[in-house]
MIFIMAR-172241 format. One record per residue: residue number from 1; residue in one letter; x, y, z of N, C-alpha, C in turn. Coordinates in nm, 3 decimals, padded with zeros to 5 digits. Layout:
+-----+---+---------+---------+---------+---------+---------+---------+---------+---------+---------+
!   k ! r !     nc1 !     nc2 !     nc3 !    cac1 !    cac2 !    cac3 !     cc1 !     cc2 !     cc3 !
+-----+---+---------+---------+---------+---------+---------+---------+---------+---------+---------+
! NUM ! A !       X !       Y !       Z !       X !       Y !       Z !       X !       Y !       Z !
...
+-----+---+---------+---------+---------+---------+---------+---------+---------+---------+---------+
This chain:
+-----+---+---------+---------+---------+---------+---------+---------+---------+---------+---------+
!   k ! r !     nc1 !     nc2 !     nc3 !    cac1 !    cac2 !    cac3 !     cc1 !     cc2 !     cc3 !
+-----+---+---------+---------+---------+---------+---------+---------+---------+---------+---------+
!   1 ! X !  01.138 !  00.784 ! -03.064 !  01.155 !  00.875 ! -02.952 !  01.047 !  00.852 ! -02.846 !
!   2 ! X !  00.937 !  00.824 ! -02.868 !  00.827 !  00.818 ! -02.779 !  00.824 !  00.666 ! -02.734 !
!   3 ! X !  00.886 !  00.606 ! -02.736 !  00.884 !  00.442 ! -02.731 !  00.995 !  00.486 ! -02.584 !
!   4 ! X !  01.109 !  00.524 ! -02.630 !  01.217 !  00.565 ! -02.500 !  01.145 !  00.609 ! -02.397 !
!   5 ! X !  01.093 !  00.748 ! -02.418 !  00.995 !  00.775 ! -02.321 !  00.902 !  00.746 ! -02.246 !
!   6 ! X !  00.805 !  00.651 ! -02.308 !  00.732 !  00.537 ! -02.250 !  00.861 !  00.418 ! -02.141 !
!   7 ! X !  00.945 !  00.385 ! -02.213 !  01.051 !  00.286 ! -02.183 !  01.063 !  00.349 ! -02.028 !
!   8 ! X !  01.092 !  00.478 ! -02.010 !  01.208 !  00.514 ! -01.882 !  01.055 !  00.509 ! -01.797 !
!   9 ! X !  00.935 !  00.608 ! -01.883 !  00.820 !  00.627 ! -01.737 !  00.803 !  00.498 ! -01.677 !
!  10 ! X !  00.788 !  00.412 ! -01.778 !  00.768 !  00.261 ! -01.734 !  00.845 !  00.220 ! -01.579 !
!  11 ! X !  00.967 !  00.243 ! -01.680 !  01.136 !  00.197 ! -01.593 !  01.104 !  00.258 ! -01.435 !
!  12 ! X !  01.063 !  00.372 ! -01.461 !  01.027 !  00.450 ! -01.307 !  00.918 !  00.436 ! -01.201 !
!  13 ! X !  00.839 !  00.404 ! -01.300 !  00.675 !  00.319 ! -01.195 !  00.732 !  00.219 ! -01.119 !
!  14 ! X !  00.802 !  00.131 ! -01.248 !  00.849 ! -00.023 ! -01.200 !  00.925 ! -00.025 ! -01.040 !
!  15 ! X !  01.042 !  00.068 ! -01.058 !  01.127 !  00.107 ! -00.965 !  01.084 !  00.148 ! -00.850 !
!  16 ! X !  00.993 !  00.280 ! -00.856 !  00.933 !  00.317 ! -00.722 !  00.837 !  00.229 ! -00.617 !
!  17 ! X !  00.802 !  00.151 ! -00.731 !  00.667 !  00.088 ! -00.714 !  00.712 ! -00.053 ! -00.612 !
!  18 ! X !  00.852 ! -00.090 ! -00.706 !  00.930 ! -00.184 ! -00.572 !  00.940 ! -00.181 ! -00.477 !
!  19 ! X !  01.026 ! -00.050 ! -00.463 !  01.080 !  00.022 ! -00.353 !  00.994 !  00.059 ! -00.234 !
!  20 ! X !  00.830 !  00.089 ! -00.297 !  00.731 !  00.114 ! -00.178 !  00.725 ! -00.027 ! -00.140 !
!  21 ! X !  00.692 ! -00.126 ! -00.237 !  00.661 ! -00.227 ! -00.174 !  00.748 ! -00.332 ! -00.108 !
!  22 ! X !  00.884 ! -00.263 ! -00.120 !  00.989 ! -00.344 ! -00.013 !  00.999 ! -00.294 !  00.100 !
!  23 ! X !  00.978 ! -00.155 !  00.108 !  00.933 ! -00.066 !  00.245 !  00.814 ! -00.102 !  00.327 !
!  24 ! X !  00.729 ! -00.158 !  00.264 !  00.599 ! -00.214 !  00.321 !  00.691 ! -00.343 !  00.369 !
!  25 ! X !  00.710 ! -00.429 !  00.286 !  00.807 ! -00.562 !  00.396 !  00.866 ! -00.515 !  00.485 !
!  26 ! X !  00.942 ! -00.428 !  00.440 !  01.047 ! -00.420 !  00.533 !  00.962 ! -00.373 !  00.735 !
!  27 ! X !  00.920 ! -00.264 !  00.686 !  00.809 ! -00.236 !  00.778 !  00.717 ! -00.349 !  00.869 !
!  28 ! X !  00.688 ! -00.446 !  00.795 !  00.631 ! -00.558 !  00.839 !  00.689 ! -00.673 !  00.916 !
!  29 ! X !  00.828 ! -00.645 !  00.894 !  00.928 ! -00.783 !  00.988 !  00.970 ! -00.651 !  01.083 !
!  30 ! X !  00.997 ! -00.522 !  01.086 !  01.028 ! -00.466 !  01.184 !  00.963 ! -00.370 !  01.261 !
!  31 ! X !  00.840 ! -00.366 !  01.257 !  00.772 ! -00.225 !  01.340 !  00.708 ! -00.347 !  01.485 !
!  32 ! X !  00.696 ! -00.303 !  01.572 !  00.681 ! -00.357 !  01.732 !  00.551 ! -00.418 !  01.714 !
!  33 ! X !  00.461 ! -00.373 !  01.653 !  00.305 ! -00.438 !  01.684 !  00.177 ! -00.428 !  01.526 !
!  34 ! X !  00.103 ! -00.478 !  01.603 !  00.047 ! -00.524 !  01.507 ! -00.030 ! -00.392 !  01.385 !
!  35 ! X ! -00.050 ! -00.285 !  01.481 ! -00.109 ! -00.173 !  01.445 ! -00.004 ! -00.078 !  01.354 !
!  36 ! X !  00.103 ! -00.078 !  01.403 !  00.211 ! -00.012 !  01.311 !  00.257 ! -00.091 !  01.193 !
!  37 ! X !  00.246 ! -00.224 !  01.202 !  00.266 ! -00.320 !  01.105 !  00.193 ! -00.329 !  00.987 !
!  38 ! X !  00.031 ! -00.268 !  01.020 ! -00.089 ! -00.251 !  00.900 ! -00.090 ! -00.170 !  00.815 !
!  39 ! X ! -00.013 ! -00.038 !  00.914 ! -00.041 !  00.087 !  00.841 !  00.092 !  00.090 !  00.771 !
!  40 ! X !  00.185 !  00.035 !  00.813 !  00.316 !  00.019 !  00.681 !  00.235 ! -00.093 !  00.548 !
!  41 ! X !  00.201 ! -00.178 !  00.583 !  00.131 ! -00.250 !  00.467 !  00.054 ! -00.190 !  00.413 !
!  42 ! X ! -00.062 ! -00.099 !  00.494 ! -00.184 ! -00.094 !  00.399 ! -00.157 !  00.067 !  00.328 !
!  43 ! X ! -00.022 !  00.157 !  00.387 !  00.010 !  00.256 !  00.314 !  00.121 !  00.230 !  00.187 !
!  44 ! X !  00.183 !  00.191 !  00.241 !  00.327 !  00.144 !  00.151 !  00.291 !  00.024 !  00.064 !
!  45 ! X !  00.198 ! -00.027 !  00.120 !  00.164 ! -00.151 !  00.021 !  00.072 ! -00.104 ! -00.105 !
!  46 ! X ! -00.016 !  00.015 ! -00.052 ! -00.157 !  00.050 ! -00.142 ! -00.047 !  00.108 ! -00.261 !
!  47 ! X !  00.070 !  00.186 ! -00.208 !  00.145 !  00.279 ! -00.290 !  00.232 !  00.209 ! -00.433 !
!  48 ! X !  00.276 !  00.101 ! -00.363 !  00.358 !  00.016 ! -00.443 !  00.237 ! -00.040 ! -00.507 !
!  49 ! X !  00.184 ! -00.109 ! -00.498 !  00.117 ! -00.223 ! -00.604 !  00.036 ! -00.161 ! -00.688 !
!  50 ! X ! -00.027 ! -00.025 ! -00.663 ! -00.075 !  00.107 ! -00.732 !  00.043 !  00.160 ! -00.837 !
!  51 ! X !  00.170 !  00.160 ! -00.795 !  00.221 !  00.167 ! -00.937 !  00.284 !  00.083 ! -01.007 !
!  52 ! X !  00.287 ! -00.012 ! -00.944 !  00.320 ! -00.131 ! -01.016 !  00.194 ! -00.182 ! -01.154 !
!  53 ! X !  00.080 ! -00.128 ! -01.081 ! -00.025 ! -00.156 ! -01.174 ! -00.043 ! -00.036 ! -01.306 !
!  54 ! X !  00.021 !  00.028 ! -01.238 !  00.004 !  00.156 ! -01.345 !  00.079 !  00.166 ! -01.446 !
!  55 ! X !  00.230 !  00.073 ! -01.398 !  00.345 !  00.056 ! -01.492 !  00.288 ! -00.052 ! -01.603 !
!  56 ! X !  00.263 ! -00.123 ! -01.585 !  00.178 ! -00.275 ! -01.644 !  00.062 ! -00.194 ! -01.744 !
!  57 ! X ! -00.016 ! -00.089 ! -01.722 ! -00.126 ! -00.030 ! -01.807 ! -00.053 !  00.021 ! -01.879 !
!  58 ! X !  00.033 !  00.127 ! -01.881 !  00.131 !  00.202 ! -01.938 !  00.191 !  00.092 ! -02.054 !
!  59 ! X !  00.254 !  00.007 ! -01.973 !  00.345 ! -00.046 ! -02.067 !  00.271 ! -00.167 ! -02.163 !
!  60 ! X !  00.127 ! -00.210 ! -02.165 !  00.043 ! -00.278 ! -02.224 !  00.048 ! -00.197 ! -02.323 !
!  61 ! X !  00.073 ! -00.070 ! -02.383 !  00.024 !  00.045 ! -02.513 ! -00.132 !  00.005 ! -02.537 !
!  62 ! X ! -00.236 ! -00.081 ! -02.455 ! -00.362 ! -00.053 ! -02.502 ! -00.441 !  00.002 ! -02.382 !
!  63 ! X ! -00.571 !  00.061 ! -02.428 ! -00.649 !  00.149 ! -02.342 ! -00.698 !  00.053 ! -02.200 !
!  64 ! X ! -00.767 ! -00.065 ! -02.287 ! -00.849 ! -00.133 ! -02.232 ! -00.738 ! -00.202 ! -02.084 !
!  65 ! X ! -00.641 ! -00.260 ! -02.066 ! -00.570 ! -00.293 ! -01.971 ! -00.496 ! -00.133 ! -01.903 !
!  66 ! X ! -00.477 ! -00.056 ! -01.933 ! -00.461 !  00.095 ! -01.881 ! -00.612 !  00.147 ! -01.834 !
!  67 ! X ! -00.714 !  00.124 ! -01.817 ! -00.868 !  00.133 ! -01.793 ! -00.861 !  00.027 ! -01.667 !
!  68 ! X ! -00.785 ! -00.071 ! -01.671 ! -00.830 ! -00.169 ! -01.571 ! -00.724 ! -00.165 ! -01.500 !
!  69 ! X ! -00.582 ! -00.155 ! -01.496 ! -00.496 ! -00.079 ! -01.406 ! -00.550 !  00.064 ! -01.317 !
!  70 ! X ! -00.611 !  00.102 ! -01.393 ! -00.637 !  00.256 ! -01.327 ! -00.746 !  00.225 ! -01.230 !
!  71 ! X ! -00.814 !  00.109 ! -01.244 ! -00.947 !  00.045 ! -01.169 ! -00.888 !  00.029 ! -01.068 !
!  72 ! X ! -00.812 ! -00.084 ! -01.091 ! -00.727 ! -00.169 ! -00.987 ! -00.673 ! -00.074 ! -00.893 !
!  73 ! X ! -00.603 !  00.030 ! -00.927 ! -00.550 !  00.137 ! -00.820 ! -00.611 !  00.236 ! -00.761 !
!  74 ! X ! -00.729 !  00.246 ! -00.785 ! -00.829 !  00.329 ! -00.726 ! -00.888 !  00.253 ! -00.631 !
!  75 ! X ! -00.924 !  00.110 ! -00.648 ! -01.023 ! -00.025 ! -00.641 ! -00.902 ! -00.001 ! -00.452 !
!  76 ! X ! -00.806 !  00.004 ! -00.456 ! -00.676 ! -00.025 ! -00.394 ! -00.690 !  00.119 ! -00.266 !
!  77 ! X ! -00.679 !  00.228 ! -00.367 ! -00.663 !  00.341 ! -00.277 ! -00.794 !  00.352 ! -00.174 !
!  78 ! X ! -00.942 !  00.279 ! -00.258 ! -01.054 !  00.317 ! -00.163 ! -01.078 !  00.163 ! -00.044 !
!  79 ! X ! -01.031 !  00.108 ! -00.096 ! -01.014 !  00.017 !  00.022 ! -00.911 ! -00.067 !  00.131 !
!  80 ! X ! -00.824 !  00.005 !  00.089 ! -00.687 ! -00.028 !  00.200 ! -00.683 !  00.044 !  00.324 !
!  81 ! X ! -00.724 !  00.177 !  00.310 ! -00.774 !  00.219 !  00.441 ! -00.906 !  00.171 !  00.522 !
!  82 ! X ! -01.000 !  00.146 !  00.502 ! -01.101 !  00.127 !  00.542 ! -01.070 ! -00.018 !  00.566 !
!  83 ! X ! -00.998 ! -00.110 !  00.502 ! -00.968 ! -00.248 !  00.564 ! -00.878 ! -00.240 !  00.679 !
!  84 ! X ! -00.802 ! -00.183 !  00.647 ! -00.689 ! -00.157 !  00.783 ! -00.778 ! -00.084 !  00.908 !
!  85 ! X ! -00.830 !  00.025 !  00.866 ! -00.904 !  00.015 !  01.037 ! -00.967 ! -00.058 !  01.076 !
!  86 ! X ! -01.090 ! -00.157 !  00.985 ! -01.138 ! -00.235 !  01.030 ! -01.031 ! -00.356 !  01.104 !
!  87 ! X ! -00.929 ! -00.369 !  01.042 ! -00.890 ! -00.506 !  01.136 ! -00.841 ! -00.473 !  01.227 !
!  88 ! X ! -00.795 ! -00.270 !  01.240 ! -00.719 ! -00.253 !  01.379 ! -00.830 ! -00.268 !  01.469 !
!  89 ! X ! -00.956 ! -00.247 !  01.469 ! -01.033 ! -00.222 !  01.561 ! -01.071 ! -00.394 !  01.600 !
!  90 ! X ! -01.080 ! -00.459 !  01.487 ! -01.089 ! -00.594 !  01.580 ! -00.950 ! -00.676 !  01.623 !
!  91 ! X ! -00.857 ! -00.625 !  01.613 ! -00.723 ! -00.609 !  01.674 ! -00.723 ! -00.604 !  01.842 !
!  92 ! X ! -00.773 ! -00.462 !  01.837 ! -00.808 ! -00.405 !  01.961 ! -00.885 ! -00.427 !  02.066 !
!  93 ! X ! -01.038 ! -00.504 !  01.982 ! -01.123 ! -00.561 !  02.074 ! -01.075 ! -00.714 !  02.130 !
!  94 ! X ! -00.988 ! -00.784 !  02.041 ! -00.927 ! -00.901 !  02.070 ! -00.854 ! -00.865 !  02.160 !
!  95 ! X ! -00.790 ! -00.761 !  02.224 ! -00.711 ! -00.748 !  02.316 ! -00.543 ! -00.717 !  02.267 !
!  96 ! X ! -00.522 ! -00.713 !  02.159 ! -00.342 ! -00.712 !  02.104 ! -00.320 ! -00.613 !  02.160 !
!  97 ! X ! -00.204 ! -00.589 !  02.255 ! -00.136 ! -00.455 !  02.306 ! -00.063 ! -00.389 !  02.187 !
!  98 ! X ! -00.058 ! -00.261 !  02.261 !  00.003 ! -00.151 !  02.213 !  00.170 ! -00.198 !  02.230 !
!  99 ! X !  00.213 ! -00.126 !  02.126 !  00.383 ! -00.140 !  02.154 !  00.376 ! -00.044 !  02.286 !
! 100 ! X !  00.529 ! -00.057 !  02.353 !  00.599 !  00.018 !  02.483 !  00.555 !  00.155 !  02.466 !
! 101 ! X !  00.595 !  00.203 !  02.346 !  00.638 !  00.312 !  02.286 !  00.520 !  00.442 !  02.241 !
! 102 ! X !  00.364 !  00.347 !  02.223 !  00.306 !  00.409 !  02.207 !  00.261 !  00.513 !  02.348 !
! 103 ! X !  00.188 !  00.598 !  02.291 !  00.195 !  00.709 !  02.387 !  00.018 !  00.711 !  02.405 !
! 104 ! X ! -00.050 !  00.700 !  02.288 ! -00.199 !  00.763 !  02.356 ! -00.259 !  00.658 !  02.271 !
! 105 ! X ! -00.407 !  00.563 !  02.346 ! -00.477 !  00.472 !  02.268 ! -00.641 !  00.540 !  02.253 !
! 106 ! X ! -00.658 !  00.562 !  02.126 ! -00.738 !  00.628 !  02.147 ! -00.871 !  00.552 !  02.095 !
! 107 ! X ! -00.848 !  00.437 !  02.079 ! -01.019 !  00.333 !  02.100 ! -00.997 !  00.280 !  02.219 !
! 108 ! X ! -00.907 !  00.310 !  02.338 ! -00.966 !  00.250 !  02.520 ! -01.073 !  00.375 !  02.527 !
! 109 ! X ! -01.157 !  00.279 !  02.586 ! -01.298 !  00.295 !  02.652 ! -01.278 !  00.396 !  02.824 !
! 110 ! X ! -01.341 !  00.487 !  02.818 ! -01.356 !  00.621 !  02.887 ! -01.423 !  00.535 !  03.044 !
+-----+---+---------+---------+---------+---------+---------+---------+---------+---------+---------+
């Protein structure tokens, strides 16, 4: 009984964990610029490969690779943001425009 159970949570990490991270592609061949393009990767991407890693600890049945999955997705959550602004801001200083669409830039200089 507990083997099933493990089986489906597994089954469901696996699944979601795709699904963020095909949303992150998908996001990436279609959002206008470079800035909307990061934050689909570095959100949808942190999300997916975070449970993809979690499914993999889970489904290892030992501590020690469930200890280092749980690393890996923390390791993930504390630095995908802080990488993504950093490259928007040297994005920005390189000069990459804003899509049409955006409305307010709020690193132009006063």
């Amino acid at each position: 009984m507990m083997a099933w159970i493990v089986a489906i949570l597994v089954a469901a990490l696996l699944v979601s964990g795709a699904l963020f991270s095909l949303i992150a592609a998908i996001g990436l061949n279609r959002l206008p610029d470079v800035y909307t393009r990061m934050h689909a990767a570095s959100k949808a991407g942190t999300v997916g490969s975070g449970l993809l890693l979690l499914a993999v600890g889970i489904h290892s049945m030992e501590i020690s690779t469930l200890a280092r999955a749980l690393a890996g997705f923390f390791f993930f959550v504390l630095t995908a943001p802080v990488s993504a602004h950093l490259l928007a801001m040297a994005a920005h200083k390189a000069g990459y425009p804003l899509a049409d669409k955006s409305v307010v830039d709020d690193l132009k200089k006063i």
